[in-house]
Structure formats: structure tokens, C-alpha cells
ROTI-533625 format. One record per residue (C-alpha): residue number from 1; residue in three letters; chain; x, y, z. Coordinates in steps of 0.2 Angstrom, whole numbers, always signed. Example, Ala and Ser with C-alpha at 12.3 -4.5 7.8 and 13.67 -1.06 7.14 Angstrom:
<sites>
<n->1 res->ala chain->A c1->+62 c2->-22 c3->+39>
<n->2 res->ser chain->A c1->+68 c2->-5 c3->+36>
</sites>
This chain:
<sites>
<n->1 res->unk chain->A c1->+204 c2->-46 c3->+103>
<n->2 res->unk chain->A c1->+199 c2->-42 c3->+86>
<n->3 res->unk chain->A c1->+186 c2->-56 c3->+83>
<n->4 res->unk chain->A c1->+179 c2->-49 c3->+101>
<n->5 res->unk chain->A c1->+178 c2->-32 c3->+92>
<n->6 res->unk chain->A c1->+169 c2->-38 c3->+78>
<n->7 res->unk chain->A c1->+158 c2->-47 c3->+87>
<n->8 res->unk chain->A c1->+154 c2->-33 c3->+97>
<n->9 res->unk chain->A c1->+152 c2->-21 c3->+83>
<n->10 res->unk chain->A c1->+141 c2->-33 c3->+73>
<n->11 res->unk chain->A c1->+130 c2->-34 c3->+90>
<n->12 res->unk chain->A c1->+130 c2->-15 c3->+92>
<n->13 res->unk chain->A c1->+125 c2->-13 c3->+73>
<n->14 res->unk chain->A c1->+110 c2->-25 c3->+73>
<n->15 res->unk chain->A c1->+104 c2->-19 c3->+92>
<n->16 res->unk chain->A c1->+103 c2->-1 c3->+85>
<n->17 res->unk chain->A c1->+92 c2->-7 c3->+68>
<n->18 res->unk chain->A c1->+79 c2->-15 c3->+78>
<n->19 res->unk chain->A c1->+63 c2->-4 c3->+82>
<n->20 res->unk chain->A c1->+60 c2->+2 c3->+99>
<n->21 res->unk chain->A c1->+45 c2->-3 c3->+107>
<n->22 res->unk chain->A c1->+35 c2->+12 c3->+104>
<n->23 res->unk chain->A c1->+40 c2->+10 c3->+85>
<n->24 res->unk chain->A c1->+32 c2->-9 c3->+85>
<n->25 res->unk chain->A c1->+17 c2->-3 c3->+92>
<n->26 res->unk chain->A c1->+15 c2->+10 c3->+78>
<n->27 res->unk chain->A c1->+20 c2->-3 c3->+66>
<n->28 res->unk chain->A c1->+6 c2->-15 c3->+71>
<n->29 res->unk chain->A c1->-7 c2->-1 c3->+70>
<n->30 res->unk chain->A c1->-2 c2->+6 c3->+54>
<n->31 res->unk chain->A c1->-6 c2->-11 c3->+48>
<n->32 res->unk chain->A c1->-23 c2->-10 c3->+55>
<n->33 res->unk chain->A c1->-27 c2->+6 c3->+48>
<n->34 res->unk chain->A c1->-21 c2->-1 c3->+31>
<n->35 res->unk chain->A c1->-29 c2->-16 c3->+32>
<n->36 res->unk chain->A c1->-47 c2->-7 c3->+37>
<n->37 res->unk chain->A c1->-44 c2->+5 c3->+22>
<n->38 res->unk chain->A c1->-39 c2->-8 c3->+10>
<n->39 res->unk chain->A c1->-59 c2->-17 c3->+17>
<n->40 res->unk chain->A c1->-68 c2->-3 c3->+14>
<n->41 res->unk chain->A c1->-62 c2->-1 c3->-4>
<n->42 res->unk chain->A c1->-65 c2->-17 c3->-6>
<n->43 res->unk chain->A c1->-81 c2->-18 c3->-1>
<n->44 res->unk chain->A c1->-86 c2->-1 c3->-10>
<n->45 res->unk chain->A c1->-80 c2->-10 c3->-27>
<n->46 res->unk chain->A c1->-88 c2->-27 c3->-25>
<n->47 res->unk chain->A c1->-105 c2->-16 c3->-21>
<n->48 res->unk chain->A c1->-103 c2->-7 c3->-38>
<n->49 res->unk chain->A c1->-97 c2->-24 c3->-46>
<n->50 res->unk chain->A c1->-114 c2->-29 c3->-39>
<n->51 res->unk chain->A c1->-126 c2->-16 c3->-45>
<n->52 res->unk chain->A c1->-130 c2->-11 c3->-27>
<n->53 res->unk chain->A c1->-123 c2->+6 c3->-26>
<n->54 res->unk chain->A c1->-108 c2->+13 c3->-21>
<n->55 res->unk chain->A c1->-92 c2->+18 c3->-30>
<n->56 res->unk chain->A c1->-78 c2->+12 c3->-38>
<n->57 res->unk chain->A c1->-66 c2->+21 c3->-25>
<n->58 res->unk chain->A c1->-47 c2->+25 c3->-20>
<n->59 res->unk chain->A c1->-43 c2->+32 c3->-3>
<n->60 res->unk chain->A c1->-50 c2->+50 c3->-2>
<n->61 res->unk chain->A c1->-66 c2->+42 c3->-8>
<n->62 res->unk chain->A c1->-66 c2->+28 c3->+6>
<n->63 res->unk chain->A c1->-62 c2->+42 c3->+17>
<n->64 res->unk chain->A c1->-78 c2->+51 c3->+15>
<n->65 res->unk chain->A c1->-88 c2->+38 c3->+16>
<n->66 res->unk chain->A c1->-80 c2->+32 c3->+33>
<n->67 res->unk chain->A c1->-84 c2->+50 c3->+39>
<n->68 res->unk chain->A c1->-101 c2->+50 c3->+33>
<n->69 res->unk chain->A c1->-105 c2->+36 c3->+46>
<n->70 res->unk chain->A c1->-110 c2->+39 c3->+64>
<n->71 res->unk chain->A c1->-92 c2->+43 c3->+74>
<n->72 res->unk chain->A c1->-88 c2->+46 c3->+57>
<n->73 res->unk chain->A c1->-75 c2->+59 c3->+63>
<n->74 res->unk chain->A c1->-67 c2->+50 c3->+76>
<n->75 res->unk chain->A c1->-65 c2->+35 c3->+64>
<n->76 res->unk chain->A c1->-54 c2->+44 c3->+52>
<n->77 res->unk chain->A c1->-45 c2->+53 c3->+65>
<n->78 res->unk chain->A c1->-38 c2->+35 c3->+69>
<n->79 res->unk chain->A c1->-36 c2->+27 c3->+53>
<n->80 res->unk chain->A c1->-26 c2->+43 c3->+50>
<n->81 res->unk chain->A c1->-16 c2->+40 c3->+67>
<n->82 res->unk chain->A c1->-14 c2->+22 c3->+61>
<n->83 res->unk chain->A c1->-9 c2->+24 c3->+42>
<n->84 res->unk chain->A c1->+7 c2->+40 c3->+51>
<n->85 res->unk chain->A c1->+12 c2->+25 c3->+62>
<n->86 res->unk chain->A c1->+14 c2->+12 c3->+47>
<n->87 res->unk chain->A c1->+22 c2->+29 c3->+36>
<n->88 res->unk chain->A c1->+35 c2->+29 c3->+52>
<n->89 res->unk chain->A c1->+36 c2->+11 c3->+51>
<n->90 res->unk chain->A c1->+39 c2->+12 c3->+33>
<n->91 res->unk chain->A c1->+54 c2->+25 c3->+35>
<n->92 res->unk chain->A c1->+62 c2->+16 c3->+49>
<n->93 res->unk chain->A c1->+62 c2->+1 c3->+37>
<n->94 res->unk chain->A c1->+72 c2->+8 c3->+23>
<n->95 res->unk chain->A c1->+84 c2->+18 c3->+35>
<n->96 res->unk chain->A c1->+88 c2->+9 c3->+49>
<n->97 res->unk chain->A c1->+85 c2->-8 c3->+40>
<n->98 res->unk chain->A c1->+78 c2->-19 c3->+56>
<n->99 res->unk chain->A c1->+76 c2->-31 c3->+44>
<n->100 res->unk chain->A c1->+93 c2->-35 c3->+37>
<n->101 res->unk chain->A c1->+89 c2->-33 c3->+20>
<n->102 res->unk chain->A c1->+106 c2->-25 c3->+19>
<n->103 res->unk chain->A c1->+115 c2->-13 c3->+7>
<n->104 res->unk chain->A c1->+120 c2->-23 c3->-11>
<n->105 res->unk chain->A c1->+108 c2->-18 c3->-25>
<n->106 res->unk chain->A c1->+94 c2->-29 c3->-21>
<n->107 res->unk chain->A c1->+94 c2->-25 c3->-1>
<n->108 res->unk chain->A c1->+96 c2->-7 c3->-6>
<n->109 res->unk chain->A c1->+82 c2->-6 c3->-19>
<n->110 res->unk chain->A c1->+71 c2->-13 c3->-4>
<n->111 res->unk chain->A c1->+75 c2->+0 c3->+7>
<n->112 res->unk chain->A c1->+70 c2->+11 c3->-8>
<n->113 res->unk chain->A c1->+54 c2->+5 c3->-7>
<n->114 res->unk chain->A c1->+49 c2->+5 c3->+10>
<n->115 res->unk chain->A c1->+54 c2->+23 c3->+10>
<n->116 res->unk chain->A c1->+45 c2->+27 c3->-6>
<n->117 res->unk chain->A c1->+31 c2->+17 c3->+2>
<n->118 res->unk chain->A c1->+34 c2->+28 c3->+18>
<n->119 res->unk chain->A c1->+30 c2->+44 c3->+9>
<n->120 res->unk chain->A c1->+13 c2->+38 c3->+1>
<n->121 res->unk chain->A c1->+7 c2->+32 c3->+16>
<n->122 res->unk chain->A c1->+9 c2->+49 c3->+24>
<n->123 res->unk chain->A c1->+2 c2->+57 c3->+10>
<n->124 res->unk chain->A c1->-14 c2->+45 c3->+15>
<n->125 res->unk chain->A c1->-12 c2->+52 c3->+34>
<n->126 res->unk chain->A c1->-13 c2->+70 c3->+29>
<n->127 res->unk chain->A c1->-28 c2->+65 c3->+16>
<n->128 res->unk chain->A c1->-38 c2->+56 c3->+30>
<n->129 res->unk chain->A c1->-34 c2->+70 c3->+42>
<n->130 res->unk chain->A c1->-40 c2->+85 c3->+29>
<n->131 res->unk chain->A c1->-56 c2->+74 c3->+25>
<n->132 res->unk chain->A c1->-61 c2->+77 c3->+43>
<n->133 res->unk chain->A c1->-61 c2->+97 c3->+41>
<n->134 res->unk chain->A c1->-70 c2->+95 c3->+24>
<n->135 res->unk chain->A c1->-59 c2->+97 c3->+12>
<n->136 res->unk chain->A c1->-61 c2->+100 c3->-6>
<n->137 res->unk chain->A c1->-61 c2->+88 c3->-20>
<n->138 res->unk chain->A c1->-42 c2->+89 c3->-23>
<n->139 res->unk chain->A c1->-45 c2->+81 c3->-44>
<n->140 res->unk chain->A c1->-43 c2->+97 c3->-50>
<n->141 res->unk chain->A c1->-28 c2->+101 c3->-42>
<n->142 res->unk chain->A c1->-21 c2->+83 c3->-48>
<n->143 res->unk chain->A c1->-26 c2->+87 c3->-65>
<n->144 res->unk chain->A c1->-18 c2->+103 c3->-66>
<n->145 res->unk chain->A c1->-2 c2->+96 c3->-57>
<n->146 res->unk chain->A c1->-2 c2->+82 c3->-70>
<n->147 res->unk chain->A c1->-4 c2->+94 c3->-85>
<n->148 res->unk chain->A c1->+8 c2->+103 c3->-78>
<n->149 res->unk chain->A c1->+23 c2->+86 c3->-76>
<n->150 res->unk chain->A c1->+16 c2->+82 c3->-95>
<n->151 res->unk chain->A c1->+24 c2->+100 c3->-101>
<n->152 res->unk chain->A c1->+36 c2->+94 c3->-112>
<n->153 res->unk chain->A c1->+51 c2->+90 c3->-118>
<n->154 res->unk chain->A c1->+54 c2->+80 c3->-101>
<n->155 res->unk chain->A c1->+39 c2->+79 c3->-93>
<n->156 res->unk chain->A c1->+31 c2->+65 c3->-105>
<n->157 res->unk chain->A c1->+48 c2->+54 c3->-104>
<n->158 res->unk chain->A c1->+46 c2->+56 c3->-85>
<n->159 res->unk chain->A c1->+29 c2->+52 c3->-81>
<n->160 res->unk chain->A c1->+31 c2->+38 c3->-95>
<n->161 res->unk chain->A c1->+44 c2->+31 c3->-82>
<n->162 res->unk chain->A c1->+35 c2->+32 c3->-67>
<n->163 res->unk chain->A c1->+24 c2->+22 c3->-75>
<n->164 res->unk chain->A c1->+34 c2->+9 c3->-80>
<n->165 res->unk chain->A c1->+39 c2->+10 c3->-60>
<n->166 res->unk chain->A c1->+22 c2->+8 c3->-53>
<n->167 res->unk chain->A c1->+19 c2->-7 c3->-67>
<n->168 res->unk chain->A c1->+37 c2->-16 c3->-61>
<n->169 res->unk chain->A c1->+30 c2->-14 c3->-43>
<n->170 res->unk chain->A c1->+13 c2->-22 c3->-48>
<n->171 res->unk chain->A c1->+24 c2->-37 c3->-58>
<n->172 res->unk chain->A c1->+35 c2->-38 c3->-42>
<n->173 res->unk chain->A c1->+21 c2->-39 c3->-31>
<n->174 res->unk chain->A c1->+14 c2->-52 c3->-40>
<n->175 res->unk chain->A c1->+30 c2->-62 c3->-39>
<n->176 res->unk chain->A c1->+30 c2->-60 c3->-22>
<n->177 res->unk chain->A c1->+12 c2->-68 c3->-19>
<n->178 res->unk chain->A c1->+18 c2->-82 c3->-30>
<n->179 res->unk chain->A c1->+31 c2->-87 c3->-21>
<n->180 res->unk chain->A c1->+23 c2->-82 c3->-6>
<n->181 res->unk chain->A c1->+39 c2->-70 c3->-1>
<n->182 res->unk chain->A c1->+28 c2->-64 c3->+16>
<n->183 res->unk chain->A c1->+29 c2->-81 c3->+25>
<n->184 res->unk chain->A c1->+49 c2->-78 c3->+34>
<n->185 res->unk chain->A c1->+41 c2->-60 c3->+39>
<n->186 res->unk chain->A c1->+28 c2->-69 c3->+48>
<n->187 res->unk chain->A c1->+28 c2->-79 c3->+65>
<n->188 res->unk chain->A c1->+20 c2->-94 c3->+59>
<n->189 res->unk chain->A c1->+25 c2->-105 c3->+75>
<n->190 res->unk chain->A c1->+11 c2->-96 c3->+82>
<n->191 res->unk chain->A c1->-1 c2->-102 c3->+70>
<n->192 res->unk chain->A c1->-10 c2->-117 c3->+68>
<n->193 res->unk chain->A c1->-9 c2->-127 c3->+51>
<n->194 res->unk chain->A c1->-27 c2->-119 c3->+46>
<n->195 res->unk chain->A c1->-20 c2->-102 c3->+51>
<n->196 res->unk chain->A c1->-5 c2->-104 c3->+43>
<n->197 res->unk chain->A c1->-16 c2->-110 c3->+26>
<n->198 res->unk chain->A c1->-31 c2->-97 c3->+26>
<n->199 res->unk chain->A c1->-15 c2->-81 c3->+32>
<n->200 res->unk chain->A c1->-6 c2->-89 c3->+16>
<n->201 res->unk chain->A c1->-20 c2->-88 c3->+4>
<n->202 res->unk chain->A c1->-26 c2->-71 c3->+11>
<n->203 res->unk chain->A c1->-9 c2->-66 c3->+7>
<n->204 res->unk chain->A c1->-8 c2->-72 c3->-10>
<n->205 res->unk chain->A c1->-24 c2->-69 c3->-17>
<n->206 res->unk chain->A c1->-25 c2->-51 c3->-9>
<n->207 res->unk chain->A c1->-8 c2->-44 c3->-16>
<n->208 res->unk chain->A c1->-11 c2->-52 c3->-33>
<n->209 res->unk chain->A c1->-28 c2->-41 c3->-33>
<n->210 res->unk chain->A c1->-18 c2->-26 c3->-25>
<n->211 res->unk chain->A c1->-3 c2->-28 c3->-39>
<n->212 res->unk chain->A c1->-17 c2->-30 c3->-55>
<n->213 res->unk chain->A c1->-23 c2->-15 c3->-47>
<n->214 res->unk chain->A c1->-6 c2->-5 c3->-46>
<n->215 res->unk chain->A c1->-2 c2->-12 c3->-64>
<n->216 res->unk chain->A c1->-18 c2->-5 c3->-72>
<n->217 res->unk chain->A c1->-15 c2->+12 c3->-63>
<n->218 res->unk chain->A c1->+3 c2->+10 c3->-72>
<n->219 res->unk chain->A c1->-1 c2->+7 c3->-89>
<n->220 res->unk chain->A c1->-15 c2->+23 c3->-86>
<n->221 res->unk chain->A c1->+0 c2->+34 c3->-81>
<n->222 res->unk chain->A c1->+11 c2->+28 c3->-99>
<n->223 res->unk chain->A c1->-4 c2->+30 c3->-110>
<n->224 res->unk chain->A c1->-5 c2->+47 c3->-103>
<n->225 res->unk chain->A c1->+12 c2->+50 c3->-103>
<n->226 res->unk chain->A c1->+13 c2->+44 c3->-124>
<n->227 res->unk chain->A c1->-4 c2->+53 c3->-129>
<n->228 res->unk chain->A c1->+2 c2->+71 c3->-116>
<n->229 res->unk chain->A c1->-15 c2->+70 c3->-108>
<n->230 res->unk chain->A c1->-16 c2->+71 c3->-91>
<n->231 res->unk chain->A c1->-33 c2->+67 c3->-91>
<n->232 res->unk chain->A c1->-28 c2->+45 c3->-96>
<n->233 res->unk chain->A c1->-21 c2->+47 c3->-78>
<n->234 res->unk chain->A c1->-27 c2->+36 c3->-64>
<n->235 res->unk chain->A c1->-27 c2->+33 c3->-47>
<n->236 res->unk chain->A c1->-34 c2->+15 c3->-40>
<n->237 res->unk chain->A c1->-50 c2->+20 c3->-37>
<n->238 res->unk chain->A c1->-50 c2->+25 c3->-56>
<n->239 res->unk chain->A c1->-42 c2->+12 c3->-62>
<n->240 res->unk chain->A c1->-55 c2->-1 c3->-51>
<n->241 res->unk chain->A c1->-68 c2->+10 c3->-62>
<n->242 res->unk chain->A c1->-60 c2->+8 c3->-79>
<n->243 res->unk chain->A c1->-61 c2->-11 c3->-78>
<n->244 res->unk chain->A c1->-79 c2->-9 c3->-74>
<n->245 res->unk chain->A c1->-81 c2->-3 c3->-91>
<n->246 res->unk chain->A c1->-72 c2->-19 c3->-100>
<n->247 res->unk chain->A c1->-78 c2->-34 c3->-108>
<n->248 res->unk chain->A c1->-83 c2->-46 c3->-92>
<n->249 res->unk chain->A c1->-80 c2->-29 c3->-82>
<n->250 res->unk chain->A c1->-91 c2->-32 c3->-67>
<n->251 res->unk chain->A c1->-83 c2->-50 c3->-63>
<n->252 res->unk chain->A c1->-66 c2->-44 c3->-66>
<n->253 res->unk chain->A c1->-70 c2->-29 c3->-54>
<n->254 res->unk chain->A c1->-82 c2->-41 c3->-41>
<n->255 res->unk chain->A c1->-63 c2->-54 c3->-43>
<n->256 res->unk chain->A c1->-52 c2->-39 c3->-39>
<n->257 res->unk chain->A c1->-63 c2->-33 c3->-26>
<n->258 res->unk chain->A c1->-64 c2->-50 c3->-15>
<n->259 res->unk chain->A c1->-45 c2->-49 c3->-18>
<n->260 res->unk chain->A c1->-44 c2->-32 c3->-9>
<n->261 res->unk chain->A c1->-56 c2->-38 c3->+5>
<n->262 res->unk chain->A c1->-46 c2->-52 c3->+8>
<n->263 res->unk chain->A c1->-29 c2->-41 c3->+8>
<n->264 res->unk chain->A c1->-37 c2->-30 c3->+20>
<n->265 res->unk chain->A c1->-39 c2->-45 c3->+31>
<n->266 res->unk chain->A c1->-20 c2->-51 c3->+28>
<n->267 res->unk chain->A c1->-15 c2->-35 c3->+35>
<n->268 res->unk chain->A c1->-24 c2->-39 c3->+53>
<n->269 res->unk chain->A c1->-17 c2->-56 c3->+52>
<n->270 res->unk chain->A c1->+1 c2->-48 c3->+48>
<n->271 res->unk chain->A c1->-3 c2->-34 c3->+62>
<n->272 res->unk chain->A c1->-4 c2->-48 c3->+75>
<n->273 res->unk chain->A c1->+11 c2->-60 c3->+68>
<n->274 res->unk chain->A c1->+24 c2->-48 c3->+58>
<n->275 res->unk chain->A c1->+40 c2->-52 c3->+66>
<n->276 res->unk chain->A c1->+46 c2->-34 c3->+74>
<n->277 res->unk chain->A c1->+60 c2->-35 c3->+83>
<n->278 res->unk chain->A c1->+60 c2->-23 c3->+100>
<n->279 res->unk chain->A c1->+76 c2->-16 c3->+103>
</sites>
């Protein structure tokens, strides 16, 4: 009687971490829109890698330049829709754990990190939607609010170690696309052998372009957080631009750009094979 109480309470626990339909859906799209941003940045960089115009850009940037083409609007509006379905996704990840990754220091660390990645997706929602209404530049306010977390005596120590976060997530992610850690997420009995190969280099070569980016961006905010100038701060699409002005800076840019391209494209294969199960 006790084993059939277990049984049933394990079964009852796992039924209620599974994502509802509508939530699968929403999970599937978010992974769209983030694969169609993740393109256009892309695509904007290896253009400036190229001498053909464009920008060096991060997401408000790619924002614009989705609006500025015709259904421009209606676009965004989407990719904002999309990118709140994969923030939801995110949050239902690291709270109701659908994926087992369970609750000792590695599973909750995890769970950390969807959430955290839950939140920054939203934050991308809300940016694409107020790009649609014209919105101001928003590098001032940025400026000012990172002058303002610079104010010492804590402010330095923190932003330092927000740094060294973003860089351990960068150094992470490239682990993670060494040992090719995406593959038990991914229903590969529905791929074919060149599937399966071309979804597991997309994959890897994409989030080792993504994690060079994130770590670049890191070691901007810990220089700005040793010299206590918020202006040595970074966001991708800066830090996409610093590399430009390096030694061998346009291949190292045109390298991480492909790299992006092809990461937006693991994203659509992961929107059609990520294994999410319906409640």
C-alpha cells in the first residue's frame, strides 16, 4: 500500500511538471522568434564584417531594422509575441522543472538559469514591443543606470561579479557545445543521420559563437567594473563591434557572425524537435 502511494505520488509530481499544451506551443514559437532574431543579428554583423553596410548590432538594433522593412510593424509584433512565449517557457522551466533537472546544487542552479534566462527574454518582448511605438534610444538611460550600479563602495564589487557570471555562462555554454549537451533534449529518432549531423553542427558551432560573444560582453562589464567607468560596458551588439576593431577583426566578426546565422537556424530545428512533454 505504501509502494502504491509512492508510485502514485511520483506519477502525480511528474504529471503536474509537464507543460500543458498551450505552454508547448508557446515554447515552440518563442524558439522561432529567437532563432529569427539570433539570424538577423547575424546577418547584420557578417554585412559589417563584409564592408557592405549594416551594423554591428544587439537586439534593439535588429529591432529597428525589422520594423524598417515593409510589414515592418506587424513583424515585430510577432517576434515580440514569440520571444513572451519562450520568456514563459523559460519561467516554467526553472519552476515547475518539466525537465527533471531536479533540486541538488546542479539541477537547482539549472533552474536558476532558465529563470534568469526567462527574465531577459521578457525584457526582449517589452524592447521589440516599444520599438513598434518608436521609442527612444534607451543608451543613455543604460549609461546613466550603469554609472549609477558603479557608485561605490559596492557597486564596483558587484557589477565585477555579474561579469564574472556572464563570462561563466559564456565558458559553460561552450562546454556545453563541446560535448554537445543539446542532443537528449532533442527527438532525434525523428531525424535522419544528415539531420541528425547538420542539427549537431548547427548546434555546436552556433553556441560556441553565441558563448565568445556573452564572454566578450563579460570581460567588458569587469573592466568596467575595475576602471568605475560605465562607459567599458557592453552589450552583444557592442561587443560584436569591439572585435571589429581588433587585429584580424573583420574575420573574427565574419567567423562569429556565420556562428550566429547558424544558431538562429538551430533554434528552428530545436522549435520543431525539442522534446516537450504535454501534460
Amino acid at each position: 500500500m505504501a509502494r502504491n502511494g509512492s508510485s502514485v505520488e511520483r506519477h502525480t509530481g511528474r504529471a503536474a511538471r509537464k507543460a500543458s499544451p498551450w505552454i508547448e506551443r508557446l515554447a515552440r514559437v518563442g524558439y522561432v522568434a529567437k532563432g529569427a532574431l539570433y539570424v538577423v543579428i547575424g546577418f547584420l554583423a557578417l554585412r559589417e564584417a563584409l564592408g557592405l553596410g549594416g551594423e554591428t548590432t544587439g537586439p534593439s538594433s535588429a529591432f529597428r531594422s525589422i520594423g524598417s522593412q515593409p510589414f515592418g510593424s506587424l513583424m515585430v509584433a510577432l517576434l515580440a509575441a514569440g520571444l513572451a512565449g519562450y520568456a514563459l517557457w523559460k519561467l516554467v522551466q526553472g519552476i515547475m522543472d518539466p525537465d527533471e533537472k531536479g533540486s541538488d546544487a546542479h539541477g537547482i542552479l539549472r533552474r536558476v538559469g532558465y529563470v534568469g534566462s526567462g527574465v531577459i527574454h521578457g525584457g526582449l518582448a517589452l524592447l521589440a514591443a516599444q520599438s513598434i511605438f518608436g521609442a527612444e534610444d534607451s543608451s543613455e538611460d543604460a549609461m546613466t543606470a550603469s554609472a549609477m550600479a558603479l557608485q561605490p563602495p559596492f557597486g564596483p564589487i558587484l557589477v565585477g561579479l555579474v561579469g564574472l557570471i556572464v563570462i561563466g555562462v559564456g565558458l559553460y555554454q561552450l562546454y556545453a557545445a563541446y560535448e554537445a549537451k543539446f542532443l537528449p533534449e532533442l527527438k532525434l529518432d525523428r531525424m535522419g543521420d544528415m539531420q541528425e549531423r547538420w542539427v549537431t553542427f548547427a548546434g555546436r558551432v552556433g553556441t560556441t559563437a553565441r558563448a565568445l560573444a556573452i564572454g566578450v560582453a563579460g570581460a567588458f562589464l569587469v573592466l568596467a567594473a575595475y576602471q568605475s567607468d560605465p562607459s567599458e560596458t557592453r552589450g552583444l551588439g557592442e561587443a560584436l563591434e569591439s572585435l571589429q576593431h581588433q587585429p584580424f577583426g573583420s574575420y573574427m566578426l565574419g567567423t562569429i557572425a556565420v556562428g550566429l546565422l547558424l544558431y538562429g537556424a538551430f533554434m528552428f530545428a530545436v522549435a520543431l524537435y525539442r522534446r516537450i512533454e504535454p501534460a
